[in-house]
C-alpha positions as semicolon CSV with decimal commas, in nm:
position;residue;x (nm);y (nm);z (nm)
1;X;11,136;4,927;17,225
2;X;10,842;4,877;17,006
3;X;10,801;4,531;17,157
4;X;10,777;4,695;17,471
5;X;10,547;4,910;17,367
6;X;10,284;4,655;17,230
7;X;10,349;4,431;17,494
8;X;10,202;4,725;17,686
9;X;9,970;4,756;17,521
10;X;9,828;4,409;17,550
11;X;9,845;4,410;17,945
12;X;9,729;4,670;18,180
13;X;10,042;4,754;18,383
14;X;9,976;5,009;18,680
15;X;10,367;5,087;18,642
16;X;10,592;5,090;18,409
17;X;10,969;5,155;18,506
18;X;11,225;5,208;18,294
19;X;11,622;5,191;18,400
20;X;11,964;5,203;18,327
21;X;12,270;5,289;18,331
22;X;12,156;5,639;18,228
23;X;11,800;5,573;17,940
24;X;11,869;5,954;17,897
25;X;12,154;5,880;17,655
26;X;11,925;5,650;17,455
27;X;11,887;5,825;17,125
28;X;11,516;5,663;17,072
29;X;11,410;5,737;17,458
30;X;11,156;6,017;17,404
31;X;10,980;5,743;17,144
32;X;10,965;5,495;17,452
33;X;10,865;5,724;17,665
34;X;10,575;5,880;17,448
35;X;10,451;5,588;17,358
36;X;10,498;5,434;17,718
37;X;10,292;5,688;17,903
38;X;9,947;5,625;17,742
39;X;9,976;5,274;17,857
40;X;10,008;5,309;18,236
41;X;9,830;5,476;18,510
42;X;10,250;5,554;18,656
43;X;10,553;5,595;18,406
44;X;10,908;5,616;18,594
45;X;11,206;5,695;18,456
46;X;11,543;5,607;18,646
47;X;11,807;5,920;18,537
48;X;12,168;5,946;18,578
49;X;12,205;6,332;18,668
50;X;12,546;6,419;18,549
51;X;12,393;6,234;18,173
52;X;12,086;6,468;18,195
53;X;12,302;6,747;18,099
54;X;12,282;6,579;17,732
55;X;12,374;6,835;17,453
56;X;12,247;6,584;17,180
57;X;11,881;6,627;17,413
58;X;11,920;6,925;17,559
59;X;11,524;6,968;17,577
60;X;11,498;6,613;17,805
61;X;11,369;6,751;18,155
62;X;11,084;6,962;17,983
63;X;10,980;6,654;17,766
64;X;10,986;6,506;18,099
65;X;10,748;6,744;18,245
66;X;10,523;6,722;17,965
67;X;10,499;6,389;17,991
68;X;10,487;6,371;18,340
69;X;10,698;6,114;18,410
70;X;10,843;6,073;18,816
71;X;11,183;6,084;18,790
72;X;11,418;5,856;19,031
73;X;11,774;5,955;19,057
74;X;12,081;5,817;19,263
75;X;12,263;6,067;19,455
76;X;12,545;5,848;19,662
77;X;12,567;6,135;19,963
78;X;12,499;6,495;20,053
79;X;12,874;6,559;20,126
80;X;13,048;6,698;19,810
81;X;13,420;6,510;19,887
82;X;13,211;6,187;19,879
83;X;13,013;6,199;19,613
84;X;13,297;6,258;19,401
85;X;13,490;5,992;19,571
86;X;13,226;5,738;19,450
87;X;13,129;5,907;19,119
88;X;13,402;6,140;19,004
89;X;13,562;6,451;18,986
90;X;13,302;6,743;18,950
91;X;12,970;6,471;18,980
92;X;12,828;6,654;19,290
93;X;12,804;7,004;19,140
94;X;12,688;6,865;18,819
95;X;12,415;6,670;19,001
96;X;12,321;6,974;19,226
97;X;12,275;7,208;18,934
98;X;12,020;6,919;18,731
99;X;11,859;6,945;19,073
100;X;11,744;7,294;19,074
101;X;11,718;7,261;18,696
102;X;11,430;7,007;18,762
103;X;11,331;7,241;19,058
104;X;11,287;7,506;18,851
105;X;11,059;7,284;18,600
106;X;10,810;7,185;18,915
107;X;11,002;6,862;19,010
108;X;10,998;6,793;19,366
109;X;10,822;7,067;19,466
110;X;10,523;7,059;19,769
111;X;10,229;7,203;19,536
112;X;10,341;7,050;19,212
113;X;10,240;6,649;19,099
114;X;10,579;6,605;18,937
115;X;10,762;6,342;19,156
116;X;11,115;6,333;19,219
117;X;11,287;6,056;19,422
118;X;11,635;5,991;19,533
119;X;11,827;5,675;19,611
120;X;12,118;5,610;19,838
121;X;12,289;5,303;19,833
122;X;12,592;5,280;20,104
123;X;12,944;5,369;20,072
124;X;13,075;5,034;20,131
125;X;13,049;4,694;20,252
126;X;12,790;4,793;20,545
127;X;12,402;4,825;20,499
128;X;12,227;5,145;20,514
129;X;12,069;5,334;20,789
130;X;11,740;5,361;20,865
131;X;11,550;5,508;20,577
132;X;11,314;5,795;20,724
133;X;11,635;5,957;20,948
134;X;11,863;5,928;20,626
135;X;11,526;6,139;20,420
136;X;11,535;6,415;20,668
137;X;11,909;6,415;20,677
138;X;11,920;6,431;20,265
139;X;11,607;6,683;20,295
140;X;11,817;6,910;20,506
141;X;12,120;6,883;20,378
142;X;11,967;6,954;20,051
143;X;11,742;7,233;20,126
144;X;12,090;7,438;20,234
145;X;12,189;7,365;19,852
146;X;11,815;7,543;19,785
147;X;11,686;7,142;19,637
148;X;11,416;7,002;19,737
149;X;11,283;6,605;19,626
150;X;10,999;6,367;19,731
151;X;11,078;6,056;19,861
152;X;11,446;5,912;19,931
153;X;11,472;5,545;19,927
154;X;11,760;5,341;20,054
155;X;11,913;5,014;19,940
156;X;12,153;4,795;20,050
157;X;12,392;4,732;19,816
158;X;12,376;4,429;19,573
159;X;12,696;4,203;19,564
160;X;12,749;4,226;19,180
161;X;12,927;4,395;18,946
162;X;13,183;4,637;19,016
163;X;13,084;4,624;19,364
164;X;13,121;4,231;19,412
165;X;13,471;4,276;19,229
166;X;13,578;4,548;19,532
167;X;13,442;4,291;19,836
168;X;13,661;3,983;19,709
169;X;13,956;4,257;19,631
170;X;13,957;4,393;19,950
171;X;13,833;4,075;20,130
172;X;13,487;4,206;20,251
173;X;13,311;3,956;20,067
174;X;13,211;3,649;20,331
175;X;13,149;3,957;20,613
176;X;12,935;4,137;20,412
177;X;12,756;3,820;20,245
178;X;12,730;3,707;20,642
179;X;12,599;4,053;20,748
180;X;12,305;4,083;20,443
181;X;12,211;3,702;20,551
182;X;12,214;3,750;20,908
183;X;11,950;4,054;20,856
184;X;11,723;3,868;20,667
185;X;11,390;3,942;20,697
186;X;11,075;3,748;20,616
187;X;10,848;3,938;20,610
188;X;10,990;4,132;20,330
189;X;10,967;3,850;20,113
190;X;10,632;3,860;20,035
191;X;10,630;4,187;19,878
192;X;10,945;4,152;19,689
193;X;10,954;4,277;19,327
194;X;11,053;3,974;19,155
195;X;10,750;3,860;19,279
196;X;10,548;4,102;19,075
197;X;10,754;4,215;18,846
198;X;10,794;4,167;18,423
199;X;11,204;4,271;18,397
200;X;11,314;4,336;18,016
201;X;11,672;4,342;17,871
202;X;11,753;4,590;17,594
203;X;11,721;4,314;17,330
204;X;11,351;4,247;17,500
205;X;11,421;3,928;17,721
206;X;11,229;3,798;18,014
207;X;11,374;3,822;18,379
208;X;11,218;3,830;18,745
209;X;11,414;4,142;18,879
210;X;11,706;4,360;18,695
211;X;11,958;4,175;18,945
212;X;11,898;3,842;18,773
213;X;11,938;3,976;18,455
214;X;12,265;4,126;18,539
215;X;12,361;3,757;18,638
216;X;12,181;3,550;18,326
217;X;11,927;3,413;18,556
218;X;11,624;3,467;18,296
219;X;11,308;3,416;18,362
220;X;11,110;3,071;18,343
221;X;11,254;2,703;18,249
222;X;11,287;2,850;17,877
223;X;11,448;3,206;17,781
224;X;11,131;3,382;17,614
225;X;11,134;3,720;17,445
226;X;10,842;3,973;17,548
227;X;10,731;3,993;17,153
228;X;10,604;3,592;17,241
229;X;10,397;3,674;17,548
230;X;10,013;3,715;17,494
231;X;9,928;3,760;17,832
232;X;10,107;3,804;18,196
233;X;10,329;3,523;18,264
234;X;10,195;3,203;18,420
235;X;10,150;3,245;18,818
236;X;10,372;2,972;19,069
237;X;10,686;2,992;18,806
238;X;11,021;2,943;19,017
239;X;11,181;3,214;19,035
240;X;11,602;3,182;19,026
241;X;11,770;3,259;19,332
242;X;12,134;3,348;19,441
243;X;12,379;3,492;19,734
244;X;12,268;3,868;19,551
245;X;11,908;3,765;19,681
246;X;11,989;3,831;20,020
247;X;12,038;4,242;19,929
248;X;11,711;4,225;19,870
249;X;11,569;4,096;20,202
250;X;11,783;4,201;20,440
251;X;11,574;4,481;20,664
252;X;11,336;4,647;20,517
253;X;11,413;4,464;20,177
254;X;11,355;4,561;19,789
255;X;10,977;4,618;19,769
């Protein structure tokens, strides 16, 4: 963390991201946080909803307001039964009630600053639907539940992981690798985040997007760690490619 931290403070960064799993269960995240926010003009922090409710940090979401961090979270669907399917037993009404908690704080509300953003990923081996008719579905569906959030994005889901394990389980694999190719998208590939983006692992090694560092694909011809780099890294370095990439421009791509 304290890498991070004086890395950022060496180089101007307009936004500084920082993911999971759930960073909420990090003992040392209100450190990384406080330290992160003087350093960039935008400070997000990705949050696993259910792991909000943390009794060890019970304080979390008004340290987050303090700070003034915008706050992504993943929220699978806006139907109860499937939510649960994907996440587990008793995930949506957990979820809903850090929702209004955050509410109640100013997140996601018209007149307040504090942003809150969902993401939706699809259920299965299909990409999603069109992202401004799946916001106003989620912002309706959600403002029944008395919630309301910022921005929803939607992503097509990356074949990795847990998920890559289900596609060549249940065969889905070549279909959906042919369906995520067949969408590609050029013009998305100029914008991509790997193309502007400094990715670090928890033990502060250099990758081009979080995807290639869940496969080992680090960044550059030699694995450096962040506490080496002066500067930005060089401009024109290759950046490591695989059948995941196409997630990432297929439609309206990972921007």
């Amino acid at each position: 963390m304290d890498d991070v931290i004086n890395y950022a403070s060496r180089v101007a960064f307009d936004t500084i991201d920082i993911t999971g799993g759930a960073p909420e269960l990090n003992p040392h995240i209100k450190h990384l946080i406080q330290n992160l926010a003087k350093l960039t003009k935008k400070l997000i922090v990705r949050t696993n909803l259910v792991a909000l409710h943390n009794k060890r940090q019970p304080e979390l979401m008004e340290f987050y307001k303090d700070v003034g961090v915008t706050l992504v979270a993943s929220l699978p669907s806006t139907n109860a039964s499937q939510a649960d399917s994907q996440r587990g037993n008793g995930v949506w009404e957990r979820s809903m009630a850090v929702l209004k908690e955050l509410n109640a704080l100013g997140y996601g509300v018209a007149e307040n600053s504090l942003e809150l953003d969902l993401v939706v990923n699809p259920a299965g081996a299909f990409l999603p639907g069109e992202q401004c008719q799946l916001e106003k579905k989620f912002k309706r569906d959600l403002l029944r539940q008395g919630i309301s959030f910022t921005n929803l994005f939607s992503f097509a889901n990356v074949p990795l992981g847990r998920f890559l394990d289900w596609l060549k389980a249940s065969e889905n694999f070549d279909s959906y690798l042919t369906n995520l190719s067949g969408r590609f998208n050029p013009a998305a590939v100029e914008k991509l985040m790997c193309r502007s983006l400094i990715s670090v692992s928890w033990d502060g090694y250099l990758y081009d997007c979080d995807f290639n560092l869940g496969v080992g694909f680090h960044h550059g011809a030699v694995k450096t760690h962040i506490s080496e780099l002066q500067a930005l890294p060089d401009e024109g370095v290759l950046i490591p490619t695989g059948e995941h990439c196409y997630a990432c421009t297929a439609g309206s791509g990972f921007t």
